[in-house]
N, C-alpha and C positions, 0 to 999 in steps of 0.2 A: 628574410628578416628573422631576428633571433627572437625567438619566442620568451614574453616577458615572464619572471616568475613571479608566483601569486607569494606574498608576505601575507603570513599569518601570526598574529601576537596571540601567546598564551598568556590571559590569567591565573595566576594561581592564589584561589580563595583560602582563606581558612577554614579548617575545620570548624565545624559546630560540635560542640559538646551540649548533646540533649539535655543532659543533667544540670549541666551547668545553666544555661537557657532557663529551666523552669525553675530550679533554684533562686536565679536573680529576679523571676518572677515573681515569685513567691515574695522574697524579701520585700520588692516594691510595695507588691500587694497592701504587705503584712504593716509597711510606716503607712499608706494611705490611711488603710483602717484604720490604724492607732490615730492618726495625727484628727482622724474624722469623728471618731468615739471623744478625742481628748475635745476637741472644738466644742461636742455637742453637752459632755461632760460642762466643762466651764461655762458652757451659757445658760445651761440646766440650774448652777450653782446661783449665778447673779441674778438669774429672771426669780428663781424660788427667795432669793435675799432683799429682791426688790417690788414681790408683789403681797395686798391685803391677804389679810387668813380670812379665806371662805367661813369660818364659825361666825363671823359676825351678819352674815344672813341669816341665823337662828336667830339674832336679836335684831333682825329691822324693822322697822316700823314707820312703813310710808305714810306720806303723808294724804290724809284719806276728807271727805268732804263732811265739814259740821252744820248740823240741819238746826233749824229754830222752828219749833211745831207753834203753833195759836192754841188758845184754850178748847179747842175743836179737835187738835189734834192733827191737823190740818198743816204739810209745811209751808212756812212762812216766806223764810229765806235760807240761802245757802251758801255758806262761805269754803270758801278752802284756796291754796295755793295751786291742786292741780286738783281737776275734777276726779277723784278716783274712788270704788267700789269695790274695796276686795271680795273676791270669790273663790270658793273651797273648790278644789277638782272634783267632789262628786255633784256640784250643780253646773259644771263645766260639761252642756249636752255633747252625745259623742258624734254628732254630726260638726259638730264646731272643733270637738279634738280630731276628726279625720281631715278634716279643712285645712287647718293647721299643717299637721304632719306630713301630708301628701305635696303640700306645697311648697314648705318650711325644711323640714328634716324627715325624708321615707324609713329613715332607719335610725330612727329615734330609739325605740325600746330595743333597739341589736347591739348600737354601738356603745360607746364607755366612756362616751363626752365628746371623741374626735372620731367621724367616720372620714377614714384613709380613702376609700372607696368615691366619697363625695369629692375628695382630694383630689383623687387622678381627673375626676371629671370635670369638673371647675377649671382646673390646670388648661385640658384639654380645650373647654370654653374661651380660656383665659389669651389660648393661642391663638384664635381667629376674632377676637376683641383686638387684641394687640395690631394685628396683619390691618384691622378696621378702623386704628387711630384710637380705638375707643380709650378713654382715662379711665371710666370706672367698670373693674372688675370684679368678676365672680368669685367670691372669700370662699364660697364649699364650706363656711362655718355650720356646725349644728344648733340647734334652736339651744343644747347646754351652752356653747360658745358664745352665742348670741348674747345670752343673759349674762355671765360672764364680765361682756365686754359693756353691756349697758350698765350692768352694779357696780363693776370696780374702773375702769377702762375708760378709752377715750374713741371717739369711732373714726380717725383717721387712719389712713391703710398705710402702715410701717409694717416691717419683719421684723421688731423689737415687739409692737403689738400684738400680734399674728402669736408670735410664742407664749407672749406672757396668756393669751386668749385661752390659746390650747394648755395651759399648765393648769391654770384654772378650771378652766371644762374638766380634767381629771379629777380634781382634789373635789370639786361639787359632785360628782356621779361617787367618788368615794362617800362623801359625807350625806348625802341625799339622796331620795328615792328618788324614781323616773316621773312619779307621780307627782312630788311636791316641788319638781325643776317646773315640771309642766305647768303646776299651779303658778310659782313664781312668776315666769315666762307669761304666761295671760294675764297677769298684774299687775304686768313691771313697764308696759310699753305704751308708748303715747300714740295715740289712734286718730288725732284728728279732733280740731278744735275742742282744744282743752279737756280733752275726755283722755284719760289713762287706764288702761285695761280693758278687757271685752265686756264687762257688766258694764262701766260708765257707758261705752263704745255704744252698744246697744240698746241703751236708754237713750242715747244722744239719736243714733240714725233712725231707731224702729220704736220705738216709744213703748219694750217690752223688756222685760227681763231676759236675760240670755238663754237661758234654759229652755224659754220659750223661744227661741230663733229658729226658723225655717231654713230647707237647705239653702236657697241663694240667700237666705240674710245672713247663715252660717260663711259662706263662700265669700260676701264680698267684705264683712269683717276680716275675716283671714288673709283678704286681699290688700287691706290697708296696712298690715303689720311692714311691707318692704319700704314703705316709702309714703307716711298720712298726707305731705305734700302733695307729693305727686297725684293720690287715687282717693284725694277727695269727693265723693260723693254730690259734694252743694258745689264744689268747683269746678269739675271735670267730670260732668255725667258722661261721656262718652270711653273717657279714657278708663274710668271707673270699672263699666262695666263689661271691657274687653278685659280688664284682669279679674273680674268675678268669674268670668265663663276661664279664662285661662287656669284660674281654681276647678273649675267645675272640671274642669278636662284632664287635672293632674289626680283630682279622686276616681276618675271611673279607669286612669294606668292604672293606681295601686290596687284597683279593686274594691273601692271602696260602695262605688255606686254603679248602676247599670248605666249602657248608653242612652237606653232609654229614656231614663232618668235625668240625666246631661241634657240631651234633646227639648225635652219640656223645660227646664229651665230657664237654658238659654233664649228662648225667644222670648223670658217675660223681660221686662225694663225696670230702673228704679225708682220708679212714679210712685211707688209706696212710700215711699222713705217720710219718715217722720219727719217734725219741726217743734220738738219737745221745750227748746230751750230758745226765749224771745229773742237773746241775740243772733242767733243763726236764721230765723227768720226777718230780721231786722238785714241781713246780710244781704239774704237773697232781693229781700224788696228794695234794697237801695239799689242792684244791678240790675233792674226794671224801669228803672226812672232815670230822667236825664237830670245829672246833677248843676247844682245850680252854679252863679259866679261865684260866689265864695261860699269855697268846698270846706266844712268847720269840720276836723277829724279827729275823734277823743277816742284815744289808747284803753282797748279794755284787756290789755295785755297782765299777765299776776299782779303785778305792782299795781300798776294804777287799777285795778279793780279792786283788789282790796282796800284800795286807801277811799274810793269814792267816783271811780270811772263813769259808772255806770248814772250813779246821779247827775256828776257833770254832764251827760245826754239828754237824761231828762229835762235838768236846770234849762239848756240850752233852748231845747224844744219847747219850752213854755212859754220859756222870754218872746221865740219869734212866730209859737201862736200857731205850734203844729199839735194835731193829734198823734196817738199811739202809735196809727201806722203810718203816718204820714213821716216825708224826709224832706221835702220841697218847697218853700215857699210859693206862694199863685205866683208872686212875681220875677221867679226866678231867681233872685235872689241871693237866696242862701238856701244851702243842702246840708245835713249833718249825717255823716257816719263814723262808724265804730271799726276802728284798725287793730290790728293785735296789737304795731310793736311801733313808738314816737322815738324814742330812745329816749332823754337826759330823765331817766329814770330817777335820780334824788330830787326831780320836781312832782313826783306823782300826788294824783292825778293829772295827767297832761291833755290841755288842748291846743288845737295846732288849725289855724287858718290861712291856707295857702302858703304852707309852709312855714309861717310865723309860729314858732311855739310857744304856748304859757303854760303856767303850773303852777299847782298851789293855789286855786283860784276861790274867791268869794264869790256870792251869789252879784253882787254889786261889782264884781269885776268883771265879773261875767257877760254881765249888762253892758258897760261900758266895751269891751271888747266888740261887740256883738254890733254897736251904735256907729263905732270908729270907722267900719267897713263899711256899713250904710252910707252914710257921709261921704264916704271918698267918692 
């Protein structure tokens, strides 16, 4: 047999020209960059053309709480829209600013408004959130950004926000010491039932000035700044005080406290916690009693407190013949509590009986409301 022959096909490749190679490299490079400079450029132009001028936090002026003294001297009563207490950073104790910063921003006094560093690691966070379905993510904002986005800003998560955030946080570290962002920032934030900043904050939970805070009263302060829903104290004592020790544990990384130190802590509990203010004990002792058939629920949310919330509880409680601390009828009856939020807010004061809502109410309306449910 004739032996078959093997075919072999030559390619013939072209030449590479090296030069020319890194040449066309080069080039791509070089429109990337540009066209990436030019992107960042243009959106630098419109976020700067469309956000507040930081100067106007030299002239703010929150809204702070107006006291009525008795000829004694003695306060009477206390009005305001949000409970708030400004305070200077040097009565701001430095166990409440390490609280803060260890938790909040470690590289508060390094960075220049945006730490990149928090950046990568958020990002980092942000990728096994993602892989876990989870919606809400890690911003890696600094406690400058933070405030930022609470002065001027809105707190939903855009890449339109995110910028205009971080433009901000620069021009404020330009205009502003690190001191008086920090002082801002402990001013600016609502901490839970109607207290704004760390002075109200701590008047509200420990029934002391802040200065006077101890480290865990420091720590679970600190701890309510991500979220006063969520790390309620009156509401969620347990969940509360896994993020005070979760504080306690991010000072003794920075160095801030010993383990030691951490250790004693964490095994006290928040059985101290004050009840400075009648309605938060009014709160708590409604969720001790079993409420009655008709549940009467008067809004002491801004609105309707200011206009006379609080009275219409009173009023209520009189008519059906409870004491001070009382919420219950003997006969079951009727219960009255105090909700933050009824909505059809142009009726404030609102009251709301098993959903029925009124407002605007006379003392004699009140009665007759109160009569109508007996009845039924």
């Amino acid at each position: 047999m004739a032996e078959k022959k093997k075919i072999i096909l030559k390619l013939k490749l072209p030449k590479i020209n090296g030069r020319r190679l890194v040449k066309g490299l080069l080039i791509v490079l070089v429109l990337l960059i540009s066209l990436a400079l030019g992107g960042i450029f243009g959106a630098y132009l419109t976020i700067k053309d469309n956000v507040p001028s930081v100067d106007e936090v030299a002239e703010l002026k929150p809204l702070i709480i107006s006291t009525v003294y008795s000829d004694e001297g003695v306060p009477a009563k206390e009005f305001a829209a949000e409970r708030r207490i400004q305070v200077p950073y040097s009565q701001i104790p430095l166990v409440l600013k390490q609280a803060i910063i260890a938790t909040e921003d470690p590289r508060f006094f390094a960075h220049k408004g945006i730490d990149y560093r928090g950046i990568m690691r958020a990002l980092k966070e942000d990728v096994f959130r993602i892989v876990l379905r989870n919606k809400k993510l890690h911003g890696g904002s600094t406690i400058t950004q933070q405030l930022a986005r609470s002065l001027f800003l809105y707190p939903q998560q855009t890449i339109r926000r995110k910028l205009k955030e971080m433009f901000l946080a620069v021009e404020l570290e330009r205009k502003f010491s690190k001191e008086k962002i920090f002082e801002l920032y402990c001013n600016q934030f609502y901490l839970g039932h109607g207290a704004w900043g760390v002075e109200a904050a701590s008047q509200l939970y420990f029934g002391k000035s802040v200065n006077e805070l101890t480290l865990p009263e420091a720590a679970l302060i600190a701890g309510i700044f991500r979220g006063p829903g969520v790390y309620s104290p009156y509401n969620n004592q347990e969940v509360t005080l896994n993020r005070r020790n979760h504080v306690i544990n991010r000072m003794v990384e920075e160095g801030f406290i010993s383990k030691e130190a951490a250790k004693a802590v964490a095994e006290r509990t928040n059985s101290h916690l004050a009840r400075v203010y009648g309605v938060m004990s009014f709160y708590h002792f409604f969720k001790t009693k079993k409420p009655g058939k008709n549940r009467i629920s008067v809004c002491l949310g801004t609105a309707c407190y200011l206009k006379g919330g609080q009275d219409l509880i009173d009023e209520a409680k009189t008519i059906l013949g409870l004491g001070e601390d009382e919420i219950s009828t003997e006969d079951g009856l009727f219960s009255v509590e105090p909700v933050r939020c009824i909505g059809c807010c142009g009726l404030a004061p609102v009251l709301s009986v098993n959903g029925d809502v009124y407002g605007k109410l006379t003392k004699d309306q009140i009665a007759g409301i109160l009569t109508k449910y007996k009845n039924a």
